[in-house]
C-alpha positions, 0 to 999 in steps of 0.5 A, a space after each residue: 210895564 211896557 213904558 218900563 221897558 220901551 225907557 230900557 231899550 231906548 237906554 240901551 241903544 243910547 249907551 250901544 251908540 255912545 259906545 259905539 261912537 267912543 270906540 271910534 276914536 283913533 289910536 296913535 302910534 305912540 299909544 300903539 307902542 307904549 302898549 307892546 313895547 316890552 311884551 309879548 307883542 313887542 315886534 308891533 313897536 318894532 315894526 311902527 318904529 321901523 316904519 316911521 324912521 327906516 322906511 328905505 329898509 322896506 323899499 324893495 324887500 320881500 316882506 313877511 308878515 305871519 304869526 310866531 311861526 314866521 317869527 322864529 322860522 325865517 330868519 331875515 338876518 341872515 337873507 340880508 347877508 347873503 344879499 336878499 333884502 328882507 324884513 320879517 315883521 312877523 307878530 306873535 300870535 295867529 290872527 290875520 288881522 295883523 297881517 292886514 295892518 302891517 299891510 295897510 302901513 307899507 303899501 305905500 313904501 314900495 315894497 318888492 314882495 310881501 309873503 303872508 303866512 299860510 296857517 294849516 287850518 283856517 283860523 277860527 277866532 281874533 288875534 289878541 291885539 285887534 282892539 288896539 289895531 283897529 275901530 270896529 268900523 274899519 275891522 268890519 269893511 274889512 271883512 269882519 262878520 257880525 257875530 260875538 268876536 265883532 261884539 268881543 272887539 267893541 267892549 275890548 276897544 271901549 277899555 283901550 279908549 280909557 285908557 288911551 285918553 288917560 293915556 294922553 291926558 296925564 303924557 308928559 314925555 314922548 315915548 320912545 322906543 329903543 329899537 334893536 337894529 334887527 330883530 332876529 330870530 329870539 328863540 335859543 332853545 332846542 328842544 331835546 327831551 320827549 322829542 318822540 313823545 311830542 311827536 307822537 302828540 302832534 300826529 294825533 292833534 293833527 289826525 283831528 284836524 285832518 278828519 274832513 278828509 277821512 269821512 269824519 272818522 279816525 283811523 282807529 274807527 275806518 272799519 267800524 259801522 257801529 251806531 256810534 260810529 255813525 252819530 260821532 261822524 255827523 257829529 264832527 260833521 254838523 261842527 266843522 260845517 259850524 267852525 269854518 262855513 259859518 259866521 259863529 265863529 272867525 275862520 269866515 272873516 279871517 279869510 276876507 283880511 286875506 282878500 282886503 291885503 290882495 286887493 291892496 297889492 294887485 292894486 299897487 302892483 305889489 307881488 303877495 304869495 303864502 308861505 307854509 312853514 312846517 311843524 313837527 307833524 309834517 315830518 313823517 313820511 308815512 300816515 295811517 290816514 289822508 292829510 294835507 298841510 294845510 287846509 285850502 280856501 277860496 281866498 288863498 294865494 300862490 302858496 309855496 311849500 315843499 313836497 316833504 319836510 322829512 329832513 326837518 326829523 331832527 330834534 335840534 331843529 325845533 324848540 317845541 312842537 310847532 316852533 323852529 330853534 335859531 338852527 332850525 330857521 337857519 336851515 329852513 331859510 337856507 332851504 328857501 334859498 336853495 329852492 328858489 323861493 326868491 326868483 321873482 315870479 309873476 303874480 297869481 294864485 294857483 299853489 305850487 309844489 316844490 
């Protein structure tokens, strides 16, 4: 029996090494690009191909790197009208390891600014595309802890390498992808129906991830001693503590892609601030308990944002609950300009309020 076994472990880390060493291989941009082109995550082969052929457009512009959110809210159109030298590669989805990769392919293009996105809670798990972006190795020098999202990573990676040399086996024409001359904002829609309802949703999605501030209680609960009370409140506690202070989950290494890019542009003197971009819970004036937009870390930059967003209240801003119509970014961008947001400052990483 214990032969048995000892041949069992010895089995299972020959397959972890191989799997390991296989999940090395190295992804080209071409796979990278035949894997997003026309999906959700199109603007990765956007952006790989803006890179390549039209680097001179990333020289000396404010870059933006975030999530959907940054997608839809800042549109680079019309900053490059009025004479502002942007590109926004912004990527679907919430995970700053895109943001990272991005970083890692531009640093050396020169360019003027690059302006991360500032999530309004610590992002807990991976970004969809991880695998595809990155070997285990170089996610883990990084910043990435050794939990599930590490071991999620490898397996999901091993998949890809199938299908990548598959993928440049069987190729017999060079893929090319049909880039538009600017991306622009994508999103039409203008969200009129239910608009107070959504609002109403929003306000209660936020209370909960605002309840670090309030002692771990909602409003409703603020004067109750019950016992109940008491074993919901250290309850809430012990899973905060667990989401955001440990490895269990993501929010740890998340912040840590966020020290690796500011490691990147002190160290080529390239300028790198946040910015908050708001949704429709951060247009009231008023809140029955303590909320802030966002969450602080102890790797955040200077993060820009305004004092309030009570002028974004109007339904044809949004297109849902958290993301800004084509009009919407419009006026949001126009208000960036207005504001200063891009007067060049001097780099350092206190928050300012506008």
């Amino acid at each position: 029996m214990k032969q048995f076994i000892t041949r069992i472990i010895f089995l299972f880390l020959c397959l972890l090494t191989i799997s390991f060493i296989l999940s090395e291989i190295e992804f080209s941009d071409e796979f990278i690009i035949s894997k997003t082109k026309n999906t959700n995550f199109e603007k990765v082969a956007w952006s790989l191909n803006l890179i390549k052929n039209n680097p001179e457009q990333i020289k000396g512009a404010v870059v933006f790197l975030g999530p959907s959110l940054f997608l839809t809210g800042i549109n680079d159109s019309l900053l490059n009208l009025k004479g502002i030298k942007t590109v926004n590669l912004a990527i679907n989805h919430v995970g700053n390891e895109t943001m990272l990769f991005i970083v890692s392919r531009i640093k050396d293009l020169a360019p003027q600014e690059i302006v991360l996105y500032k999530s309004s809670n610590p992002i807990l798990h991976s970004h969809k595309l991880s695998p595809l972006l990155f070997k285990p190795s170089e996610l883990y020098h990084s910043g990435q802890g050794l939990n599930f999202y590490l071991v999620q990573h490898l397996f999901k990676r091993l998949k890809l390498v199938g299908e990548y040399l598959s993928f440049s086996y069987f190729k017999t024409n060079e893929v090319i992808y049909q880039s538009k001359s600017n991306y622009g904002v994508r999103i039409n829609k203008k969200l009129c129906n239910d608009y107070e309802k959504i609002k109403e949703n929003s306000h209660q999605k936020d209370e909960t991830m605002n309840l670090y501030q309030n002692k771990f209680k909602y409003s409703y609960e603020k004067e109750s001693t019950s016992f109940i009370t008491k074993i919901n409140s250290i309850k809430r506690r012990i899973l905060d503590c667990l989401w955001f202070e440990t490895n269990l989950y993501n929010a740890k290494s998340q912040t840590m892609f966020v020290s690796k890019i500011k490691e990147y542009c002190l160290r080529l003197n390239i300028e790198c601030r946040m910015l908050y971009v708001p949704s429709i819970k951060d247009v009231e004036s008023n809140y029955a308990y303590k909320r802030n937009y966002f969450r602080n870390t102890s790797y955040d930059l200077e993060i820009f944002k305004f004092s309030t967003y009570k002028s974004f209240d109007k339904a044809t801003l949004w297109s849902d609950f958290q993301h800004m119509s084509k009009y919407g970014a419009s006026v949001f961008t126009n208000k960036l300009i207005d504001n200063n947001f891009f007067k060049k400052e001097k780099y350092h990483t206190t928050i300012k309020h506008q």
